[in-house]
N, C-alpha and C positions, 0 to 999 in steps of 0.2 A: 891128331887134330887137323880139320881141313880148315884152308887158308880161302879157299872159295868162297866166292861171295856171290855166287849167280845162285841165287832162290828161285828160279822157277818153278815150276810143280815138276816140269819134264827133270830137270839136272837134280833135285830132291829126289827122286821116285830111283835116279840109275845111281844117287851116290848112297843110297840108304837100303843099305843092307838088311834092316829090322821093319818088315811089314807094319807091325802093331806098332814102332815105334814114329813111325813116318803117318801115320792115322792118327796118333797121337796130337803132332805136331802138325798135323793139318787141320785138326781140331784148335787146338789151342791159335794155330793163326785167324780162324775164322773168330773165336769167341775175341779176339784183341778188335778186332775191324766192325764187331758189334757194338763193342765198348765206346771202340772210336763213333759209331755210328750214332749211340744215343748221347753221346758228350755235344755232339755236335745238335742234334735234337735241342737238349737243356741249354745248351748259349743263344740258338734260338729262341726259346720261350723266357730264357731271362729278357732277352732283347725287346720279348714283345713286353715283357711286365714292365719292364722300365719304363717306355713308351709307355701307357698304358699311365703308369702314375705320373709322370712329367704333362700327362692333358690330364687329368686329372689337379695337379697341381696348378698349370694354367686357367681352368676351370674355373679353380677356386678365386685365382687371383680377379681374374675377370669380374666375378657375381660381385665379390668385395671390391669393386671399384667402381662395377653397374649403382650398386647401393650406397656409393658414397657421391657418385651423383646424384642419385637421386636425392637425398639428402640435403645436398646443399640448395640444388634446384628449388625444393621443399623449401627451404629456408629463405629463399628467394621472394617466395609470393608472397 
């Protein structure tokens, strides 16, 4: 078992003795760095939904406070 912790591509490729297995595992780092890639995508787009209902919810409060003035104005004349 090696105690090495330099991941480079270069120190991977001279300490890996098994071609198919170092392919392998350069595979599998890139599918990790994808995963990573669209997690990060999806926190963005929650971000944008969130926003997205929070003015929508201001929106709302607004019209509902537009038409309760109006209302009382109404009530006025």
């Amino acid at each position: 078992m090696h105690n090495n912790t330099d991941y480079t591509k270069d120190n991977l490729i001279k300490q890996c003795k098994d071609g198919q297995k170092l392919k392998q595992l350069i595979k599998q780092a890139r599918e990790v760095k994808e995963l990573i890639y669209q997690t990060e995508e999806v926190k963005d787009g929650n971000q944008i939904v969130s926003k997205i209902i929070l003015d929508y919810i201001k929106n709302q409060e607004n019209d509902d406070l537009k038409a309760k003035l109006i209302n009382v104005c109404q009530e006025q004349e």
